[in-house]
GURO-754098 format. One line per 10 residues: number of its first residue (from 1); their letters; for each residue x, y, z of N, C-alpha, C. Coordinates in Angstrom, 2 decimals. Layout:
# residues N
NUM> a> X/Y/Z/X/Y/Z/X/Y/Z; ...
END
This chain:
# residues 296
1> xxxxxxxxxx> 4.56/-22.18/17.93/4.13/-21.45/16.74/5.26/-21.32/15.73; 6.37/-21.11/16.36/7.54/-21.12/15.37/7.41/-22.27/14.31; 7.52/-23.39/15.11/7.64/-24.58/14.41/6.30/-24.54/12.96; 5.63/-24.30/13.72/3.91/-24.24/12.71/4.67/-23.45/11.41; 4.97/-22.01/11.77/5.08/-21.43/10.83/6.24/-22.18/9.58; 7.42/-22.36/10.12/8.31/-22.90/9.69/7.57/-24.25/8.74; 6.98/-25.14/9.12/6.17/-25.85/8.32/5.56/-25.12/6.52; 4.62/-24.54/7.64/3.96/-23.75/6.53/4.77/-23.16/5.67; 6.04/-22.50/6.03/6.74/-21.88/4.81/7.68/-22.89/3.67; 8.11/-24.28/4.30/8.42/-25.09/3.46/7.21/-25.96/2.51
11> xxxxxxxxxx> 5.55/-26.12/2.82/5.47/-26.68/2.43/3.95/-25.82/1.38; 4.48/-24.51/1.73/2.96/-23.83/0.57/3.68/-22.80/-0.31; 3.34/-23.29/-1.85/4.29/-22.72/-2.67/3.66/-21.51/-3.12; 4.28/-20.07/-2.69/3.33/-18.99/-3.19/4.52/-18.81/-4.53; 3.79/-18.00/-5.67/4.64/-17.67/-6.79/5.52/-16.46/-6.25; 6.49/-16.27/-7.00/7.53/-15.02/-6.07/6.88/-13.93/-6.65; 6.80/-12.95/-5.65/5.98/-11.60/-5.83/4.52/-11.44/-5.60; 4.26/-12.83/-5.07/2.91/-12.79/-4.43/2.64/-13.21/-2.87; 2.11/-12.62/-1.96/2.05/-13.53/-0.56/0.65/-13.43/-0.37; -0.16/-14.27/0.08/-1.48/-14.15/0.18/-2.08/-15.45/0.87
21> xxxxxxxxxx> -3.09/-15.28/2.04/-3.66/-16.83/2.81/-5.15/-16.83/2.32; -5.45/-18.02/1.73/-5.98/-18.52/1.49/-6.55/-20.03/2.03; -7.98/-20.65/1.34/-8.27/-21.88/2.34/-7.17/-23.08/2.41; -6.15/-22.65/1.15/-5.09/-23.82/1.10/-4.16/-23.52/2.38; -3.81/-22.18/2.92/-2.73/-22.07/3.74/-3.74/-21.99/5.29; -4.55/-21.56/5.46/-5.87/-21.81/6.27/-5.72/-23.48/6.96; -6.22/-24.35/5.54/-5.91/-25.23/5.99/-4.29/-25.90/6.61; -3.54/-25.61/6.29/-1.87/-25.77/6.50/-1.91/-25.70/8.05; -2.70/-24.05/8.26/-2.69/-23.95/9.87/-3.24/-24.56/10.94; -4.64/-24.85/10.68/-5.35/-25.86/11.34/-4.91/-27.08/11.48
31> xxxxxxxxxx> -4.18/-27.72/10.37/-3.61/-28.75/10.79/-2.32/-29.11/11.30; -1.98/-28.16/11.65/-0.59/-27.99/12.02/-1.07/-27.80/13.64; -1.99/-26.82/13.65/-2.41/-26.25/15.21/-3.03/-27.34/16.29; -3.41/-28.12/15.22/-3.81/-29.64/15.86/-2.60/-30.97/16.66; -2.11/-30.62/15.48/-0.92/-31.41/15.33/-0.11/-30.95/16.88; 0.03/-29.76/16.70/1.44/-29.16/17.70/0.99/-29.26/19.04; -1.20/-29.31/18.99/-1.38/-28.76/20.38/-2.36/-29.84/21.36; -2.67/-31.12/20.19/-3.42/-31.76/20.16/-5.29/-31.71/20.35; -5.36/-29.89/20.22/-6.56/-29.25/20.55/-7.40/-29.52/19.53; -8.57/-29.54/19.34/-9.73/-29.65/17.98/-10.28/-28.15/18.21
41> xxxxxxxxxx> -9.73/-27.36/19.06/-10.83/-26.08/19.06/-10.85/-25.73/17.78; -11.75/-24.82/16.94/-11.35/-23.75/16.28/-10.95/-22.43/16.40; -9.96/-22.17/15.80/-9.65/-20.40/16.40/-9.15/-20.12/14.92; -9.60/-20.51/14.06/-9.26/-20.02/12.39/-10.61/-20.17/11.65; -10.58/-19.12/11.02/-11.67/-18.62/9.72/-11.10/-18.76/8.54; -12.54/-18.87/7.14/-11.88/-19.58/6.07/-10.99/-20.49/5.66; -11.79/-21.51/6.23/-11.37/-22.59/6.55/-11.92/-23.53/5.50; -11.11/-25.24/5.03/-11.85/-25.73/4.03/-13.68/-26.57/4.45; -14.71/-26.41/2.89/-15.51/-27.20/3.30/-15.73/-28.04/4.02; -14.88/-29.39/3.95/-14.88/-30.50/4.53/-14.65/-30.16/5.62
51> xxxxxxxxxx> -13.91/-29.17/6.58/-13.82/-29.06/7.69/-14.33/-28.10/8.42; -15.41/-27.36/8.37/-15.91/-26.73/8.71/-15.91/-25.09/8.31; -15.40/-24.73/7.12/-15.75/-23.60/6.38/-17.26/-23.56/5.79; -16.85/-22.09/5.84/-18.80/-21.44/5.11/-18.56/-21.35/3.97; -19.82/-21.87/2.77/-19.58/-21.09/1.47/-19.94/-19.75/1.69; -19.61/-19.38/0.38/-19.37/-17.50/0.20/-17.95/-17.03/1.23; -17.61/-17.57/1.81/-16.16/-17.36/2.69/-14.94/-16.46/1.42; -15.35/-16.98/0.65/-13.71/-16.64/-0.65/-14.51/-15.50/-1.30; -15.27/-15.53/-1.42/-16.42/-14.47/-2.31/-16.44/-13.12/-1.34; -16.64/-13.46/0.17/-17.11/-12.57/0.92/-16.57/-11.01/0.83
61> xxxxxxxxxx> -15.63/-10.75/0.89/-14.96/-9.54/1.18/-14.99/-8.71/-0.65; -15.20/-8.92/-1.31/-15.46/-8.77/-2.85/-17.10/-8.54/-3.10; -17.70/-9.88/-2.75/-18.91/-9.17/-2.81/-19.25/-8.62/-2.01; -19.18/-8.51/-0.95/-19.85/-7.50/0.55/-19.35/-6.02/-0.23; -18.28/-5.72/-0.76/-17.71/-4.55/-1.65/-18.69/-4.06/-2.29; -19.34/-4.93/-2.97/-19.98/-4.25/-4.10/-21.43/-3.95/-3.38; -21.76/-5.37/-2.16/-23.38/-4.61/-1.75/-23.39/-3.41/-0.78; -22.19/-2.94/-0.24/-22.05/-1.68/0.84/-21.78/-0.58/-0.61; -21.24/-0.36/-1.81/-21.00/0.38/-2.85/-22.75/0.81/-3.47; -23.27/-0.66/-3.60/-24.25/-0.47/-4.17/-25.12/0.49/-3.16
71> xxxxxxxxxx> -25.69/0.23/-2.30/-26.43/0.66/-0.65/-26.11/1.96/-1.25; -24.64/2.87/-1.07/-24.28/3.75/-1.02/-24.80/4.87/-2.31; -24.77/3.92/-3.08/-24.66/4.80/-4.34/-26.02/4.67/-4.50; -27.04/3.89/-4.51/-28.70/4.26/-4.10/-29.09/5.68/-2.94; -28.35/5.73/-2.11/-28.54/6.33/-1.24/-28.09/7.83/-1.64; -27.41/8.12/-2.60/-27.02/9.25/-3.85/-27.57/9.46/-5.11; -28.56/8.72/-5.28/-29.66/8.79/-6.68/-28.53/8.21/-7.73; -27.81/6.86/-7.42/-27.06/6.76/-8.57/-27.10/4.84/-8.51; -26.47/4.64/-9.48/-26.21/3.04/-9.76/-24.87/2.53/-10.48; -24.93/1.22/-10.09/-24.06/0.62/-10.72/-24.13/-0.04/-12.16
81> xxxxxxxxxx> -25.48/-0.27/-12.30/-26.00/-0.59/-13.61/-25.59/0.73/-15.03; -24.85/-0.05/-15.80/-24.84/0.33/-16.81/-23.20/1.49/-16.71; -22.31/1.48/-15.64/-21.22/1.77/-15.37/-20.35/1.49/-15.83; -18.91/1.96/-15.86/-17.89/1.83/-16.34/-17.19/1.90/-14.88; -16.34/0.66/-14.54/-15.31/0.09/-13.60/-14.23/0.35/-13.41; -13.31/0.70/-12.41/-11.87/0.39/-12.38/-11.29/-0.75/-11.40; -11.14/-1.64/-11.47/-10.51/-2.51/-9.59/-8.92/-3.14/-10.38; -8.60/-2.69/-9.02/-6.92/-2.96/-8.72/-6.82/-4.44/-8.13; -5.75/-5.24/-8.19/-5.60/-6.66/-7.63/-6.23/-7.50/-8.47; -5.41/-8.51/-8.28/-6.47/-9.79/-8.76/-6.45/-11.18/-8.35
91> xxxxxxxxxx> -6.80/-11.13/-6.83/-6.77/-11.74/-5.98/-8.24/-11.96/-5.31; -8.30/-12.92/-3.92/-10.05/-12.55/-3.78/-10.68/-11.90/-4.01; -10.53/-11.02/-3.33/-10.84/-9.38/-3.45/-10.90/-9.04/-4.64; -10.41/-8.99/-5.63/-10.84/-8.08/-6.89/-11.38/-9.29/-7.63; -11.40/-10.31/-7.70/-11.94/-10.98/-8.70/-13.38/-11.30/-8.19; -13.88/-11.69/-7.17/-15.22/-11.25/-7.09/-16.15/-10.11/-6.52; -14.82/-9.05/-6.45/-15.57/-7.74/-6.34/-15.85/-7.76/-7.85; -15.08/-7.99/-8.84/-15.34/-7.82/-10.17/-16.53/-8.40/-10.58; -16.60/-10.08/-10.33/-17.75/-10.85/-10.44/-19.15/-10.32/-9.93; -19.04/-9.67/-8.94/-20.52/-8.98/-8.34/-20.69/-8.16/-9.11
101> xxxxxxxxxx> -19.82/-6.94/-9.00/-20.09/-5.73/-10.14/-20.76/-5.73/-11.58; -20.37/-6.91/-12.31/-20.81/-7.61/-13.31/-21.79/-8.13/-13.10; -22.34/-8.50/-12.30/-23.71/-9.12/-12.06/-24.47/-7.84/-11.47; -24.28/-7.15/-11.23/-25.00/-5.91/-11.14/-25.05/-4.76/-11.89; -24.44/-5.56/-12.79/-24.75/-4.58/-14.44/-23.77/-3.19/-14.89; -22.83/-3.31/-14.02/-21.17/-2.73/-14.40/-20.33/-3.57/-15.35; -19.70/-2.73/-16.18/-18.81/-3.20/-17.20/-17.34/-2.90/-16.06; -16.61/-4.18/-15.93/-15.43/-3.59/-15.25/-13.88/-3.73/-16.41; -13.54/-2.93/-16.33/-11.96/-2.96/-17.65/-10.84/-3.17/-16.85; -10.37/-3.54/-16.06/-9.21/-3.42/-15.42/-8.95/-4.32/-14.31
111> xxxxxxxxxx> -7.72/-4.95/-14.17/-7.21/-5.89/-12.69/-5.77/-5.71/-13.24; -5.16/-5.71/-11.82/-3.72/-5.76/-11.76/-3.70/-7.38/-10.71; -1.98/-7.07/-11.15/-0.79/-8.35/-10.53/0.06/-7.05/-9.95; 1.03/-7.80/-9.05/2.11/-7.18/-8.79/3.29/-7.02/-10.08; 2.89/-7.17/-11.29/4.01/-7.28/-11.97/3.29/-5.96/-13.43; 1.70/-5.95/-13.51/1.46/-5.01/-14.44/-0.22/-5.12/-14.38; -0.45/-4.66/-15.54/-2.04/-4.90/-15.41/-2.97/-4.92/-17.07; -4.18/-5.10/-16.11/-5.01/-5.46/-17.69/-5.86/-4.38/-17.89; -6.02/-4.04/-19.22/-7.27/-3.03/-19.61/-7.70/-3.72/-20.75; -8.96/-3.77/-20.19/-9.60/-4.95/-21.61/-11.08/-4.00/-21.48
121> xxxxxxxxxx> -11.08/-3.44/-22.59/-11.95/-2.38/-23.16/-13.69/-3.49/-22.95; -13.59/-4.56/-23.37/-15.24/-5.44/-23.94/-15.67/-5.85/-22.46; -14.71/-5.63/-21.13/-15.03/-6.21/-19.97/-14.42/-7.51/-19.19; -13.58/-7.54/-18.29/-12.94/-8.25/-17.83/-13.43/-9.77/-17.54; -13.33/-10.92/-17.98/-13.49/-11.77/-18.59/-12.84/-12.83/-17.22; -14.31/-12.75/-16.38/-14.07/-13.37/-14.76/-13.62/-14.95/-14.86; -13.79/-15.79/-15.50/-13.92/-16.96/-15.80/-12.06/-17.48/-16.13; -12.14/-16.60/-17.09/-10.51/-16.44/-17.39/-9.60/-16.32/-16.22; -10.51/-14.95/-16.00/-9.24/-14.43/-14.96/-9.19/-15.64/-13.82; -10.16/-16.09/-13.11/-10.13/-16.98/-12.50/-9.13/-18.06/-12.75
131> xxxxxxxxxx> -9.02/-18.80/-14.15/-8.31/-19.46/-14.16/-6.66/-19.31/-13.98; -6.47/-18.15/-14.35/-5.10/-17.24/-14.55/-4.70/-17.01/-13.41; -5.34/-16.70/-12.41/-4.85/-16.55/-11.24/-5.14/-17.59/-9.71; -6.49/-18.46/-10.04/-6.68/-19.76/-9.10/-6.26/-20.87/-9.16; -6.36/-20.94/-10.74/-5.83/-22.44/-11.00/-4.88/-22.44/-11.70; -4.31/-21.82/-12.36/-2.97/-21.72/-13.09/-1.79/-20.95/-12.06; -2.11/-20.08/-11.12/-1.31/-19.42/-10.70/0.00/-18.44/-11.30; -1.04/-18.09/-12.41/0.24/-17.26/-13.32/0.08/-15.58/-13.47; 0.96/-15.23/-14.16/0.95/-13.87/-14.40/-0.30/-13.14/-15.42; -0.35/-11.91/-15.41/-2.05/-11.43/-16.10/-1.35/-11.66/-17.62
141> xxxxxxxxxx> -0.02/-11.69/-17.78/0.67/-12.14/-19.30/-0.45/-12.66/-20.14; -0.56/-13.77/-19.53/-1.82/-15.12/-19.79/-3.09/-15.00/-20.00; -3.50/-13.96/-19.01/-4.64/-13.15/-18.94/-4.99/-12.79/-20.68; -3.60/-11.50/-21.00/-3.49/-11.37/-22.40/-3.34/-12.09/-23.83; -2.60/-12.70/-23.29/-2.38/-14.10/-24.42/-3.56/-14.84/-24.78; -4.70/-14.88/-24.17/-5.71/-15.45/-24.23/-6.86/-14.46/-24.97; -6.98/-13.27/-24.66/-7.51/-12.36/-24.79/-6.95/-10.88/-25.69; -6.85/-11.10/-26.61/-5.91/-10.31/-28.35/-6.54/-8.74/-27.95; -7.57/-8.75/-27.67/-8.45/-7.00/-27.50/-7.86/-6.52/-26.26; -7.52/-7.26/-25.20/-6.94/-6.91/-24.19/-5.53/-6.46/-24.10
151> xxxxxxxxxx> -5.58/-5.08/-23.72/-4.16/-4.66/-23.41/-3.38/-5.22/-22.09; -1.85/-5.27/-22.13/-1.95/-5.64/-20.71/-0.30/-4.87/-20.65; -0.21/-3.69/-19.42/0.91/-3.07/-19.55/1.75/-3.25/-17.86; 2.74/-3.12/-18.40/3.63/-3.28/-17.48/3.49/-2.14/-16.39; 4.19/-2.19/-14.99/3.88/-1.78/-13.71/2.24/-0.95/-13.09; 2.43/-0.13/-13.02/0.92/0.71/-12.26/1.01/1.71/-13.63; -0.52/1.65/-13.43/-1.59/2.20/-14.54/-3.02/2.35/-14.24; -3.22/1.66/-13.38/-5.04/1.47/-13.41/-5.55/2.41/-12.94; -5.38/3.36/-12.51/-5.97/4.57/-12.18/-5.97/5.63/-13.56; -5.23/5.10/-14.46/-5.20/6.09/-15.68/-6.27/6.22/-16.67
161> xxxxxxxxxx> -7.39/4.93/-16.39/-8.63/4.65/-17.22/-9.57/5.37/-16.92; -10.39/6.02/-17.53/-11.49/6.94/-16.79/-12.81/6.03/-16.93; -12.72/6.13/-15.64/-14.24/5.02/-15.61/-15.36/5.80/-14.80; -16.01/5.26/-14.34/-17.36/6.42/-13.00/-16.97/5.55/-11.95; -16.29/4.54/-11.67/-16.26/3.96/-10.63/-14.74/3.31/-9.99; -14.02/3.80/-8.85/-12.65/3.12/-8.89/-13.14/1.80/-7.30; -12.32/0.96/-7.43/-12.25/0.10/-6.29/-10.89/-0.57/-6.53; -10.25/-0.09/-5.15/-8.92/-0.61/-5.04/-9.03/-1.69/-4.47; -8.32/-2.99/-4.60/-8.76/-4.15/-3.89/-7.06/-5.02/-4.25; -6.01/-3.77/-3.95/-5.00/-4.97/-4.01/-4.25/-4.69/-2.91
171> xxxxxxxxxx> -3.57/-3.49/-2.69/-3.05/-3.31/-1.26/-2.72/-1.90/-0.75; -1.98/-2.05/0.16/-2.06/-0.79/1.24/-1.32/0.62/0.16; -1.82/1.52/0.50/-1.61/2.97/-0.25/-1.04/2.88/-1.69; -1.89/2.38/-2.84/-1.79/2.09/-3.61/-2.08/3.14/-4.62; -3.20/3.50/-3.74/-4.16/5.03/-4.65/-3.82/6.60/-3.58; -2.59/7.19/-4.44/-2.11/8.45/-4.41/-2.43/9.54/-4.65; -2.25/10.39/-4.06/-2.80/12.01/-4.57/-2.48/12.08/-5.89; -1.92/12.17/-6.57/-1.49/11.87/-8.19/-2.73/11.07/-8.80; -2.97/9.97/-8.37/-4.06/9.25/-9.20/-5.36/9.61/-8.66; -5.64/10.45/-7.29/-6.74/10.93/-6.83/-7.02/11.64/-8.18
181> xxxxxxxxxx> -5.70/12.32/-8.83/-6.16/14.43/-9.66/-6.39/13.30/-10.88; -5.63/11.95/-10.97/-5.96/11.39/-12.72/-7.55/11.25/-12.85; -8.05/10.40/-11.45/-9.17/10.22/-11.09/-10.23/11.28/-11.42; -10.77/12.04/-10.59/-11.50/13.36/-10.60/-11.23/14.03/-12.13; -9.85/14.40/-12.40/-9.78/15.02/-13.75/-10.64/14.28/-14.86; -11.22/12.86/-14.87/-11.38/11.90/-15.65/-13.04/11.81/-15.20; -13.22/12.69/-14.13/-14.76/12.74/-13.53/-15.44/11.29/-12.64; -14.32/10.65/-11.96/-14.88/9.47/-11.32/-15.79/9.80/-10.69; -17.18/8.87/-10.12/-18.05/9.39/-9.46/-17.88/8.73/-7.78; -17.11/7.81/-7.62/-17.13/6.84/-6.40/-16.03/6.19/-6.69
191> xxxxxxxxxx> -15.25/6.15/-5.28/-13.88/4.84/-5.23/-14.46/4.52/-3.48; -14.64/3.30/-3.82/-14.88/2.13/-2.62/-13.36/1.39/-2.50; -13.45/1.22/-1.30/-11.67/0.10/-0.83/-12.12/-1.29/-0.36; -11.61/-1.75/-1.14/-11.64/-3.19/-0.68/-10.47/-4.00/-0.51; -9.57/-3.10/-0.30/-8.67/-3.96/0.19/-8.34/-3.11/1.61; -7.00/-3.37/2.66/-6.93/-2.73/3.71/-6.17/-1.46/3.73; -6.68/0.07/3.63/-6.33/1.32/3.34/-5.52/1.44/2.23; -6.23/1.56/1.07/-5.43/1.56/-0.50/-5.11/2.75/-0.49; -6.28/3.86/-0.27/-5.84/4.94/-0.33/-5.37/5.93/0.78; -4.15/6.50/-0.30/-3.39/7.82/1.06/-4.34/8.48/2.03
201> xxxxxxxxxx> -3.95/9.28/2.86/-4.46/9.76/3.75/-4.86/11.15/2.38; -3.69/11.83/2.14/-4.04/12.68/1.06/-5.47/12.70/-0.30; -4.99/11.06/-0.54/-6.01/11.25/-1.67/-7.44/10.82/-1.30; -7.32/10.80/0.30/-8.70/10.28/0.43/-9.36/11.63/0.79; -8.93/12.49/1.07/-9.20/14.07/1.32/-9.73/14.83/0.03; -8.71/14.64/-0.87/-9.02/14.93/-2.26/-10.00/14.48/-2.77; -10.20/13.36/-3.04/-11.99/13.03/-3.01/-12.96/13.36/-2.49; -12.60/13.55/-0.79/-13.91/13.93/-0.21/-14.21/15.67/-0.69; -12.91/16.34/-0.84/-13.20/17.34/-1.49/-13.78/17.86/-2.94; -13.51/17.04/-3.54/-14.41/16.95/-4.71/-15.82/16.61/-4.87
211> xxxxxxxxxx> -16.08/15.94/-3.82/-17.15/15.52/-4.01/-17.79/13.87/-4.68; -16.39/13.31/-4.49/-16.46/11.36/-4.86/-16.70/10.94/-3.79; -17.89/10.18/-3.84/-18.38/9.17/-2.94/-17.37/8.18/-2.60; -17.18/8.87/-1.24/-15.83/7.17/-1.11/-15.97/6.39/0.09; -15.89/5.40/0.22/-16.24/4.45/1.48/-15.18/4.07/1.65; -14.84/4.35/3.09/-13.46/3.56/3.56/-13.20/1.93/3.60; -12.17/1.65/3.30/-12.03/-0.36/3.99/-12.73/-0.44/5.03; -12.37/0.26/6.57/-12.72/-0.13/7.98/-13.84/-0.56/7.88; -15.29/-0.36/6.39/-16.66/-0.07/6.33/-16.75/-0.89/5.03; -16.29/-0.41/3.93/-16.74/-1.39/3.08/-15.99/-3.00/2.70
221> xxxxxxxxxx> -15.10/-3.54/3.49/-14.44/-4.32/3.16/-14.57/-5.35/4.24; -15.96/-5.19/4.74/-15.86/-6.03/6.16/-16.64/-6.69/6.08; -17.32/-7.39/4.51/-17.41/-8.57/4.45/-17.24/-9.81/4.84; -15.59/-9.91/4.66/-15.04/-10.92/4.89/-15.13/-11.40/6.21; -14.75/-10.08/6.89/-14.60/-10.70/8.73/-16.32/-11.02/9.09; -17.10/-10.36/8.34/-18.55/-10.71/8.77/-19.01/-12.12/8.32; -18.78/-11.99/7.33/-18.81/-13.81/7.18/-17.97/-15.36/7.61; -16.78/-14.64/8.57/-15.58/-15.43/9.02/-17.08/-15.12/10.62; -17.33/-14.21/10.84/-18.38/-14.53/12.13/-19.46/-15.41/11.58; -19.91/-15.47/10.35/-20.93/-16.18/9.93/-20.49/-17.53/10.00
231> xxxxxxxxxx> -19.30/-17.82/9.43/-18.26/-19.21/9.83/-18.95/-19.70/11.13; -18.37/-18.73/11.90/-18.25/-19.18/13.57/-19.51/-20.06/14.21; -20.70/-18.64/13.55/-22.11/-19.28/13.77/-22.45/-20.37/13.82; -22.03/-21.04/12.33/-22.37/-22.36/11.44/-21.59/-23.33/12.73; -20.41/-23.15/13.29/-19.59/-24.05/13.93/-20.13/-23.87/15.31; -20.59/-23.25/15.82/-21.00/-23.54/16.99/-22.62/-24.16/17.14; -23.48/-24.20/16.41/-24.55/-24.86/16.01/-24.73/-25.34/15.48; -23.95/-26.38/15.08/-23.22/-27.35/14.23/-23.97/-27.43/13.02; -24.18/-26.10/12.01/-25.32/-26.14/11.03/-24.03/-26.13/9.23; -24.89/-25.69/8.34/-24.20/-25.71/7.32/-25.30/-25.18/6.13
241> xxxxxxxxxx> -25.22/-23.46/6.16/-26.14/-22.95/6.03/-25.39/-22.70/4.29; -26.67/-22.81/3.75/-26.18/-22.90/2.06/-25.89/-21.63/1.29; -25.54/-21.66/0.04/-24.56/-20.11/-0.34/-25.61/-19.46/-0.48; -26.99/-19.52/-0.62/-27.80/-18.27/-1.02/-27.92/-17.64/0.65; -28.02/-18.76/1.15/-28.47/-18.64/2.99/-27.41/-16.97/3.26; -25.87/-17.62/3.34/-24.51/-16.93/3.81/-24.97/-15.45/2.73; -25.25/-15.76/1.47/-25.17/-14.49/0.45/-26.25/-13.64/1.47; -27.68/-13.73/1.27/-28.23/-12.95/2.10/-28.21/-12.76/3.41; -27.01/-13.38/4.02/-27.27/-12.79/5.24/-26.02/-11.66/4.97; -25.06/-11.94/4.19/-23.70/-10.74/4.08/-24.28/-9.59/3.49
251> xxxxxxxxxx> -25.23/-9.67/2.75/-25.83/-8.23/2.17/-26.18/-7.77/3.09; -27.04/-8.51/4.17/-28.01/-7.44/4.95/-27.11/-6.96/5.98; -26.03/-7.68/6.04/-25.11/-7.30/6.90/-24.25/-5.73/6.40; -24.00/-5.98/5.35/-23.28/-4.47/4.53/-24.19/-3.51/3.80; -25.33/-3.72/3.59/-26.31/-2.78/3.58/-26.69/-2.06/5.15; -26.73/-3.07/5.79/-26.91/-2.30/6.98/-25.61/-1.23/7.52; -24.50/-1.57/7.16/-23.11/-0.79/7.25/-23.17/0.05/6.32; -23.45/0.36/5.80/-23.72/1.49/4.14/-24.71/2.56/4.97; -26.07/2.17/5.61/-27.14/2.85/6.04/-26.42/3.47/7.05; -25.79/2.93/7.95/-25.34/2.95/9.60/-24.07/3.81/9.52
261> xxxxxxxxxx> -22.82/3.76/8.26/-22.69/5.36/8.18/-22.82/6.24/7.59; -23.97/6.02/6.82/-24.63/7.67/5.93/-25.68/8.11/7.33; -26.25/7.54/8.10/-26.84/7.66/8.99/-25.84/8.87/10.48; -25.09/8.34/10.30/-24.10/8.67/11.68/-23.26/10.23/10.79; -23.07/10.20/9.63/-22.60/11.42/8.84/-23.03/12.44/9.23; -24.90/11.72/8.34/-25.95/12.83/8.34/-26.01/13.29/10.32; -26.21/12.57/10.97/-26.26/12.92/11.97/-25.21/14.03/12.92; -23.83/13.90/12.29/-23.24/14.81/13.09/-22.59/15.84/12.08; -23.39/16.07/11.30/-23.26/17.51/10.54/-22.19/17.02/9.36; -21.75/16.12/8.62/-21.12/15.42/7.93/-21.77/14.94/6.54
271> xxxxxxxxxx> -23.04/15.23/6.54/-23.55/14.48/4.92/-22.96/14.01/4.10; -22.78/12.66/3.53/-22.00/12.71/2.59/-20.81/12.02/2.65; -19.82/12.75/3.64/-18.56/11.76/4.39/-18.73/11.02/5.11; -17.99/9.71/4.57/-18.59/8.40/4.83/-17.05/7.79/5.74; -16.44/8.28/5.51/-14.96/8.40/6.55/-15.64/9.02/7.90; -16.21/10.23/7.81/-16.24/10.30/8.96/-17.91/9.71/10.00; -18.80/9.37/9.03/-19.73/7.87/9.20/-19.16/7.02/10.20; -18.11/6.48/9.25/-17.46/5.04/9.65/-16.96/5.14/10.75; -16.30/6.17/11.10/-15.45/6.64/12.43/-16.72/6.87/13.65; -17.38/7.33/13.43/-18.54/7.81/14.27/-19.43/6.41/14.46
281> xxxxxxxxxx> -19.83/5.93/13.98/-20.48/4.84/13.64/-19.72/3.64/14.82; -18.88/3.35/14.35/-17.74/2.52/14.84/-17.55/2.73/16.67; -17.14/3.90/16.81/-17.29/4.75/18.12/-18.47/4.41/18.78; -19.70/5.22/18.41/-20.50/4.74/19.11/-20.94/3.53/19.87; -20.94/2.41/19.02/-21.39/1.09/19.32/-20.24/0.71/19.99; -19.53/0.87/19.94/-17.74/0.45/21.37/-18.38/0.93/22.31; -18.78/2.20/22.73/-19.03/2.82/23.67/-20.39/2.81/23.88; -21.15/2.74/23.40/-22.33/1.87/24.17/-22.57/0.85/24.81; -21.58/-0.02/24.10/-21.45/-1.38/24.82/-20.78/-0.98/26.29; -19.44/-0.24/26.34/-18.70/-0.18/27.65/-19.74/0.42/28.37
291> xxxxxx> -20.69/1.61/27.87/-22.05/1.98/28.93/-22.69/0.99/29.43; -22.93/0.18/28.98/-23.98/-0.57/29.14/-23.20/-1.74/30.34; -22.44/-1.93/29.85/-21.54/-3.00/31.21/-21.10/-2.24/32.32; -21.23/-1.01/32.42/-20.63/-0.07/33.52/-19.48/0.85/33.39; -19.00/0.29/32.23/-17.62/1.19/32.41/-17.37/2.89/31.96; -16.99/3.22/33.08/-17.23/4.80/32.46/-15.57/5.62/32.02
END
């Protein structure tokens, strides 16, 4: 594995200040894992077309975001239609959490880089951003340069926009008790995570105390791994199920995770907290399973 890695780090050029795997470094591994072990198994997800990746794989964890957000916020007499956005990152994860949101009739203003971020008042401009960050591999600079109405300011900010909706989707404890009080003071109605625990332990308290609908990562961000099982499916039944196929099966998959912990909340005297849903939720089904095989 040393060797593998060592490969991989001479020969996949990330820009400095960014680290992130993708189907390009995905692929790097598989063929390396071949190479070193002479095995064809698979034991890697998001993986390229030609070799046995799922579409919706790059989409997954972004949009699964927005259909466990959406679920949720139906399930509160509210919508995404006709909203005002916040999402952090602009990486898988936020660029088609952004892309869904927008197709579900949210205006989103905001994506960060590790270096600053964008507030573009008319709506974040997916196509662009795409290029700025997939195929150009550059800074949100570019983002701006392209886009004159768009502000674009240097370090952390994106929590300073008052929108009805936050989704963090760039990295670990990103969203602070500080931007919880910018948040709420600004009347957010919901912050969903889509990336892995954005927010503090603190400010996720602070929300639930206020009264913001918030869905943890462990729950709303598990898209991705649900469709890296949807991968698996396709590869062991040697099928190649098409993007509307993969799209509806990831909704029903995170709608059903949206239901399963407002369900488990409501059930143990919790309404509402979806942290402690997810925790309960999660629990159970571990431990049903060990019931069920014997283990006590």
């Amino acid at each position: 594995m040393t060797e593998l890695y060592k490969y991989i780090g001479e020969n996949v050029d990330v820009p400095a200040g960014d680290i992130g795997v993708g189907g390009r470094e995905v692929g790097f591994l598989y063929g390396q894992y071949k190479r070193l072990t002479g095995s064809y198994d698979s034991i890697l997800t998001g993986k390229g077309l030609t070799f046995g990746g799922s579409l919706i794989r790059t989409q997954a964890t972004g949009y699964g975001l927005l259909y466990c957000a959406d679920e949720l916020l139906k399930l509160n007499g509210k919508t995404l239609g006709g909203s005002v956005v916040s999402v952090s990152g602009a990486g898988n994860v936020a660029i088609y959490a952004i892309e869904k949101a927008q197709e579900l009739g949210a205006k989103v203003v905001t994506c960060s880089d590790s270096t600053g971020w964008i507030y573009d008042p008319e709506g974040i401009d997916v196509e662009l951003l795409k290029d700025v960050k997939e195929v150009r591999r550059a800074r949100l600079t570019e983002y701006q340069a392209a886009r004159p109405n768009a502000e674009y300011h240097e370090g952390k900010g994106v929590w300073t926009v008052k929108v009805d909706y936050a989704l963090p989707c760039a990295t670990q404890n990103e969203l602070n008790l500080e931007d919880a009080k910018t948040l709420v003071a600004n009347d957010v109605q919901g912050v969903f995570e889509g990336a892995n625990m954005p927010t503090t332990y603190e400010a996720t308290q602070y929300f639930i105390e206020n009264g913001v609908i918030f869905a943890p990562g462990k729950a709303s961000n598990a898209g991705g791994v649900a469709t890296s099982a949807l991968e698996m499916s396709q590869n062991a039944e040697r099928l190649s199920w098409t993007e509307a196929e993969v799209d509806e099966k990831l909704k029903g998959i995170m709608v059903g995770i949206a239901d399963n912990i407002a369900a488990a909340a409501e059930k143990y005297g919790a309404k509402g907290n979806y942290v402690v849903g997810a925790n309960i939720a999660g629990f159970e089904k571990v431990a049903e399973a060990m019931l069920s095989q014997g283990v006590y």
